[in-house]
C-alpha positions, 0 to 999 in steps of 0.5 A: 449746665441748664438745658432749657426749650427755647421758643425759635421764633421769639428766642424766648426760654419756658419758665418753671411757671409756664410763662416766656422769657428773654433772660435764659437765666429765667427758663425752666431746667430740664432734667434731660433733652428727651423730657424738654422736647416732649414738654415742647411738643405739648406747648402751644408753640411753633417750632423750638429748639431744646438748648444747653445754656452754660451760665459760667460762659453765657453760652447757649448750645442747640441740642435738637429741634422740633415743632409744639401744638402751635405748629398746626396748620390749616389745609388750604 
């Protein structure tokens, strides 16, 4: 089981090289849910949602959701 940030708007997973990728195979295992969604938060991202990717089955699992840095906006 691999929990992993999944950005919501692209479904593309963190990589351990701060990059973004399709293959969730690629992103970043996180060592629990709370630790990948304060790292989300301080991405420069939209909204995302923390997953458990199962490489066995190839399921993934939504865990939470949250909004990162990139969720800003402007007061029109």
């Amino acid at each position: 089981m691999n929990i992993l940030i999944e950005n919501a708007d692209t479904l593309e997973y963190l990589t351990s090289t701060g990059h973004w990728t399709k293959k969730a195979t690629e992103g970043k295992s996180f060592v629990a849910t709370i630790v990948a969604f304060e790292t989300a938060k301080q991405e420069a991202i939209g909204k995302f949602n923390i997953v458990c990717y199962i490489p066995q089955s190839k399921q993934i699992i939504n865990l939470d959701h949250g909004k990162g840095k990139g969720a800003e906006t402007v007061a029109a």
